[in-house]
N, C-alpha and C positions, 0 to 999 in steps of 0.2 A: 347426421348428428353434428351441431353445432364443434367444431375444434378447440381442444383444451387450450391454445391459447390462440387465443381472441382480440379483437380491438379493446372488448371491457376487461381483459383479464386483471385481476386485484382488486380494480377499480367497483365498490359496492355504491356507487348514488349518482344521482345524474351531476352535480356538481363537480365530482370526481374527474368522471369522464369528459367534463367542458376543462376543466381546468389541465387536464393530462393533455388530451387532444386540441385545445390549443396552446396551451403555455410552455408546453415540457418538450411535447414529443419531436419535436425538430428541431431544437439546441443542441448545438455540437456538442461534442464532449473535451472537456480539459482535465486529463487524465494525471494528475500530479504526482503520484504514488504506484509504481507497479515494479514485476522483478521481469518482467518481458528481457529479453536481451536483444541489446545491441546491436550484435552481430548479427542474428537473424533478421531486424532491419535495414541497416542496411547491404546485406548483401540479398533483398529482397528475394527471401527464402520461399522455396518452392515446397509444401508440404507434400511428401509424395501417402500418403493417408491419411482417415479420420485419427487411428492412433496417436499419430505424429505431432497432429496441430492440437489435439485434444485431450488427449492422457499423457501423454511424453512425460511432463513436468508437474501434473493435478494431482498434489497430497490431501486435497480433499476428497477427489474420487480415489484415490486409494487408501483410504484407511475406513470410507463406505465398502469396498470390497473385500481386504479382510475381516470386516466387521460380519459381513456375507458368508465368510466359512474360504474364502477365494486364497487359493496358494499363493506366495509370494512370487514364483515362477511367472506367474499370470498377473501383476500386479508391476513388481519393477525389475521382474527377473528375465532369462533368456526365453521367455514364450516367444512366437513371433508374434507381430503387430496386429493381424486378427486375430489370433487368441486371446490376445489382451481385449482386442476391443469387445470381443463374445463374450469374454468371462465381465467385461462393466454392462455387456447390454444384460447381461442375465440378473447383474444386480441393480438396475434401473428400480424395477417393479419393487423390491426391496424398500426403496429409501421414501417413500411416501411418507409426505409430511415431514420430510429432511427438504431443507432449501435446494438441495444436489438435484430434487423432481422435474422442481419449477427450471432449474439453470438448464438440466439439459435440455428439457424441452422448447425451452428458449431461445436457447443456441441455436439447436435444430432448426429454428422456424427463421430467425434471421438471418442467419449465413447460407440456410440451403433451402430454403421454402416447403424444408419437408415440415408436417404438421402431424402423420403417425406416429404413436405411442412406440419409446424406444423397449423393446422387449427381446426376448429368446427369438421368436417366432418372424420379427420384422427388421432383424441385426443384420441381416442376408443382404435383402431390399437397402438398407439405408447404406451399408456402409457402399453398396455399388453407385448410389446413387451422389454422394457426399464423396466419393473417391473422383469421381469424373469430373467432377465442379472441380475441387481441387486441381484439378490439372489444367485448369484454364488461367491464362494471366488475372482476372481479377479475385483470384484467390492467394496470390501472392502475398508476402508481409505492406508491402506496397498498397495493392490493391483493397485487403482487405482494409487497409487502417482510412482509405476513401470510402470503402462502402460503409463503415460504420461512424463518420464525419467525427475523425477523433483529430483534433485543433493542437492537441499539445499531450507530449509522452514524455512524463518523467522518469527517470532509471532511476536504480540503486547502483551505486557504485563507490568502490574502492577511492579511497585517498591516489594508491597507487595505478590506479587505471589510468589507461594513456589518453583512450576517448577517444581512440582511431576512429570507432564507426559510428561516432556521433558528427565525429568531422567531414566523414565520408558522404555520410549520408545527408549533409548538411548541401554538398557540392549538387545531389541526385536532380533538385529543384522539385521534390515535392513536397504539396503543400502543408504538411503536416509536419510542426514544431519538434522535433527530436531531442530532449536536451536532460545532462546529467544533474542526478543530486549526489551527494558530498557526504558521506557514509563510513564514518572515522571508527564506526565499532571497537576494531581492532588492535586502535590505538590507548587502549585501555585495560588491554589484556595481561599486567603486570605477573596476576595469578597464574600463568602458566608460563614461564620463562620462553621454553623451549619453542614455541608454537611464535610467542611475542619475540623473541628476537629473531626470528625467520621472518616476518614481516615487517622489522625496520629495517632489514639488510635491504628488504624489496623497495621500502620507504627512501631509502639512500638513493638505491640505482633508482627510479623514478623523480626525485629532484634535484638527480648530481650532487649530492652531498652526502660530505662524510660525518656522519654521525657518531661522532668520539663524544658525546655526551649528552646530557640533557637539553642544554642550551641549543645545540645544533639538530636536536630529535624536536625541539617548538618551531626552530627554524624550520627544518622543513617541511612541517607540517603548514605552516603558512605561504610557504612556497609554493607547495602542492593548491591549497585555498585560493590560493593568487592564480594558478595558471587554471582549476577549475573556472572561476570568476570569468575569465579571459575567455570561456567558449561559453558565455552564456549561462554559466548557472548561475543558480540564486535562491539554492534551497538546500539543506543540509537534514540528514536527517540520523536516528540514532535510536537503535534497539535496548531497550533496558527492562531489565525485572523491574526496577523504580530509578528514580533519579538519588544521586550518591550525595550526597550532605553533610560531609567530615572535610571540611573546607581547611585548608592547610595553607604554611606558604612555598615558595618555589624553594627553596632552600629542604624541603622534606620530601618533595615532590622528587628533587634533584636525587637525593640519598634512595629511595625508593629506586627509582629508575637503575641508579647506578647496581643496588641491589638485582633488579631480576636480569641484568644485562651480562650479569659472573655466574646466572644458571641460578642463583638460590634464591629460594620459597620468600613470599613475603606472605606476612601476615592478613586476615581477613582486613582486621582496621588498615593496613598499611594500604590495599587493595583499594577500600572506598577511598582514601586521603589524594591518593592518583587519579584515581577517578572523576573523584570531587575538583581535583585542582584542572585535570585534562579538558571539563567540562564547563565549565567558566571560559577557560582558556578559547574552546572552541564556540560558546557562546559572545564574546567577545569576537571573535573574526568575522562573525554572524551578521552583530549587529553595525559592526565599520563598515560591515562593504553592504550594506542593505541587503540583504539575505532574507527568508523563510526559514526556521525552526522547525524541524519534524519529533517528536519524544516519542515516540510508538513503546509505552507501557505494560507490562503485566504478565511478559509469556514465560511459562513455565517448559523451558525447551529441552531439547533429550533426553523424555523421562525415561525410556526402555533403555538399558545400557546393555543388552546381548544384541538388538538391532541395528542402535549405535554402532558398534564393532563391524557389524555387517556390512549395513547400508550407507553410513556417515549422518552426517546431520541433514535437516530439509525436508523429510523422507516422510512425515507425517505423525512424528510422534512426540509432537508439542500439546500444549494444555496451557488453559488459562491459571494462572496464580492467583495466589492470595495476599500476596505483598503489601504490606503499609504502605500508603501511596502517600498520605493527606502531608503528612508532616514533613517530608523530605521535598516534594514536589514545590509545596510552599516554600521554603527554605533555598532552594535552588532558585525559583522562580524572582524571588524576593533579592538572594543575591546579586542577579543579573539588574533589578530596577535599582539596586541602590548603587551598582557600579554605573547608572545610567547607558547602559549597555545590554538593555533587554531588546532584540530581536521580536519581529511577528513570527510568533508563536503558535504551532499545532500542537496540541495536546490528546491523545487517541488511548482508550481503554479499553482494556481488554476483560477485566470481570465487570460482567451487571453490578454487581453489589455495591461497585465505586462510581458510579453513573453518577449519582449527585455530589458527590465530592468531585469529581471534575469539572461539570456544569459550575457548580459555585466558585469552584476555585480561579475560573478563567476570569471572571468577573472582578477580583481582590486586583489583576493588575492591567485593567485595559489604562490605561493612559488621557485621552480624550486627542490623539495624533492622529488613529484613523480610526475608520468603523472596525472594529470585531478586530482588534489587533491581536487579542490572544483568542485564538480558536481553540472549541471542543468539536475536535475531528467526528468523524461519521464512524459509523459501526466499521467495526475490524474486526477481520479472521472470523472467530466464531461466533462474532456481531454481525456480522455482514450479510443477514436474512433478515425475512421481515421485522420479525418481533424483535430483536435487539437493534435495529435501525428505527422500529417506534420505540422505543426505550428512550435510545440516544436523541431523537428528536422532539419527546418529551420531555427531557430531562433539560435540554436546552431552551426547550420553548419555555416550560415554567421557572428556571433561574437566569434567563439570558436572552438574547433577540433573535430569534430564527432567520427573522429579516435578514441576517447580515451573515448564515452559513456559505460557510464557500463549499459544501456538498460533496459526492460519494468518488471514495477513488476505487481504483480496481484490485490495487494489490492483489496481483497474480504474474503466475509465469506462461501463463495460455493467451493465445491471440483467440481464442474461443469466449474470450470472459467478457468483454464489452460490452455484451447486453446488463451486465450488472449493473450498469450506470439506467440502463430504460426499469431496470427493477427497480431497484430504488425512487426510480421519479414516479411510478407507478404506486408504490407505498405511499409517497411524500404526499401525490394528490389524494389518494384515499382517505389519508389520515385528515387533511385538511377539507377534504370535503364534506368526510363525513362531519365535523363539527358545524359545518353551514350547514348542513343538513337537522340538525339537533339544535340550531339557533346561539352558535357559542362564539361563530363569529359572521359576520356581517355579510350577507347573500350579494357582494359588491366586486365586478370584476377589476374594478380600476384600483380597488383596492388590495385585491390577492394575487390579483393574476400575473402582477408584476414582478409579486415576489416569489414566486413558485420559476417562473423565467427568468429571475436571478440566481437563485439557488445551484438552478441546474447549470448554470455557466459563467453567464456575470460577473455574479460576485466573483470566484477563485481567479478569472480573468485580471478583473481591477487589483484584488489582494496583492497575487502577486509580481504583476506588474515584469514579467518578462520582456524582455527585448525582441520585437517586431513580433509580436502577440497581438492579433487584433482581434 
């Protein structure tokens, strides 16, 4: 019997499969968005299990297992590591027709050449089989990031990170780009005093400076942006339900701050006017020091608040929003071109329903400075399967130039996720093929084949223009 995943897997027309297998399938990957850590690079981490490298950190496979009836115990609790892994192989069979089917079995076939269906029945077999690889140096964090020709790994990180194991790991001499992005979230967090002035104390000790007030809390934020700059970044990026649009001056901004810094509440309006001002402010540093923009839009984040309590945040109990996007995005976006200090721009959505409002939106401010200066990023989190990465790539192709996508990132905390980059190009050629195939665009390799081979690396290469990126 032919193995569920195949040279054609996705790929429905022979166009597909010419253009997959040659234009996609052997482009490295330039990974510019993920939450992988650090530290596990470079202290080129030895996964001692399948659990380890593959559920440890995977809030998608765990909110597929409780969805299974699967105790929290067995999930992020004290089971041990095979039980954990028994109680996901038991809910593999489950998720059919969840993208969770197509990734594990994905995973499986790249990293361990196993190609058996993961079930009850062959959990035994696989995890003995996937445990001993593991224990060979080319399954290391090292090694793996060779066997999956991944060129460039961007982190999320703290303002106040020091960036040891980016430094570290820089020293290793492998050949794989390590490098931070610029993730100020927290510096926005007026709304909860207690939480926010616990992390400008951290803001302080991280740029040697005392922070007796507003003036010195920009300070070091730019500080921080300066010494980020300094190891090679050059991409920022920023978690929002929407972008904040109550644009104020530094003089309200100052009194706010001053406000949640004495412990007391500030108002919702007071919350977006800091917000609004913080984000300019940091759009501005963006675009001085030639930087990347990240907006990652729309999550509706810890809705259960008894698991909250339990668990913390991360854990899997986020949801897409519904948030007015169109009008503040604009507004935001529009402030940064008139202070001519609009940065290249990613723009990423998280509900289908605003697909063309972001597509269109990108378009009100490219410039004519470079190609696709304001991106609409690729399917995210619960876009990040087929159907909402045809969505996203529809939505772009009919208001925008595909041509010029700079393509799929990983966002994930699994060194198991990689193959989402060969899913995605797997889609991209389907979709595109199948139009040749249906006569919609031009049966012409010199024509498509170039852009299906930019997509997957090119382009994000040239965008972002990293230092000793080749």
């Amino acid at each position: 019997m032919k193995a569920f995943i195949n040279d054609d897997f996705l790929l429905g027309s022979k166009p597909a499969r010419r253009l997959y297998h040659k234009y996609a399938e052997a482009e490295p990957i330039f990974d510019y968005h993920c939450h992988i850590s650090p530290k596990d690079i470079a202290e080129n981490r030895q996964f001692k299990n399948l659990f380890e490298i593959w559920l440890e950190g995977d809030h998608y496979k765990w909110r597929a297992m409780r969805s299974n009836g699967v105790a929290e115990k067995y999930v992020t609790g004290d089971a041990t590591p095979d039980q954990k892994f028994n109680a996901w192989a038991k809910t593999v069979p489950h998720t059919l027709r969840n993208p969770l089917y197509h990734w594990t079995h994905l995973e499986l076939k790249r990293y361990f050449g196993i190609t058996d269906l993961l079930n009850e029945k062959t959990a035994a077999k696989i995890w003995k089989l996937a445990n001993a690889k593991l224990a060979t140096p080319a399954f290391t964090t090292h090694g793996l990031l060779k066997k999956m020709m991944v060129k460039v790994v961007c982190t999320t990180d703290d303002p106040v990170d020091s960036l040891e194991y980016h430094r570290a790991f820089a020293k290793s001499g492998h050949p794989t780009k390590l490098l931070p992005a610029f993730r100020p979230d927290k510096a926005l967090t007026v709304n909860s005093p207690t939480s926010f002035n616990k992390w400008v104390e951290q803001l302080s000790a991280a740029a040697n400076t005392n922070i007796n007030g507003f003036s010195a809390f920009i300070n070091a934020l730019e500080k921080r942006h300066e010494y980020f700059h300094s190891q090679n970044c050059r991409l920022s990026d920023h978690g929002l339900n929407h972008c904040f649009a109550d644009f104020c001056s530094e003089k309200v901004a100052a009194g706010i701050f001053d406000k949640a810094r004495a412990g007391v509440e500030v108002s919702p309006l007071e919350h977006s006017q800091f917000a609004s001002f913080m984000m300019v402010f940091f759009g501005h540093l963006d675009a001085k020091r030639g930087w990347t923009k990240q907006l990652h839009l729309g999550a509706l984040r810890n809705n259960n608040d008894r698991l909250l309590k339990q668990l913390g945040p991360d854990m899997g109990f986020d949801s897409i929003g519904d948030f007015p996007q169109a009008q503040t995005l604009a507004a935001y976006l529009n402030k940064l071109d008139s202070d001519n200090l609009l940065p290249k721009t990613i723009i990423y959505n998280l509900n289908p329903a605003d697909n063309y409002v972001f597509a269109a939106m990108i378009g009100n401010f490219q410039d004519g400075t470079i190609p696709g200066k304001i991106q609409y990023g690729s399917g995210w989190w619960f876009l990040d399967q087929k159907e909402g990465m045809e969505w996203q790539l529809n939505a772009l192709s009919n208001l925008g130039l595909l041509s010029r996508f700079i393509g799929m990132i990983t966002d994930s905390r699994s060194f198991m996720s990689y193959p989402r980059h060969e899913y995605f190009r797997r889609t991209l050629c389907n979709l595109i093929g199948r139009d040749i195939k249906n006569g919609l665009i031009p049966n012409d390799e010199e024509l498509v084949g170039p852009m299906i081979k930019n997509i997957c690396y090119a382009n994000a290469k040239k965008f972002m223009a990293f230092p000793g990126v080749k």
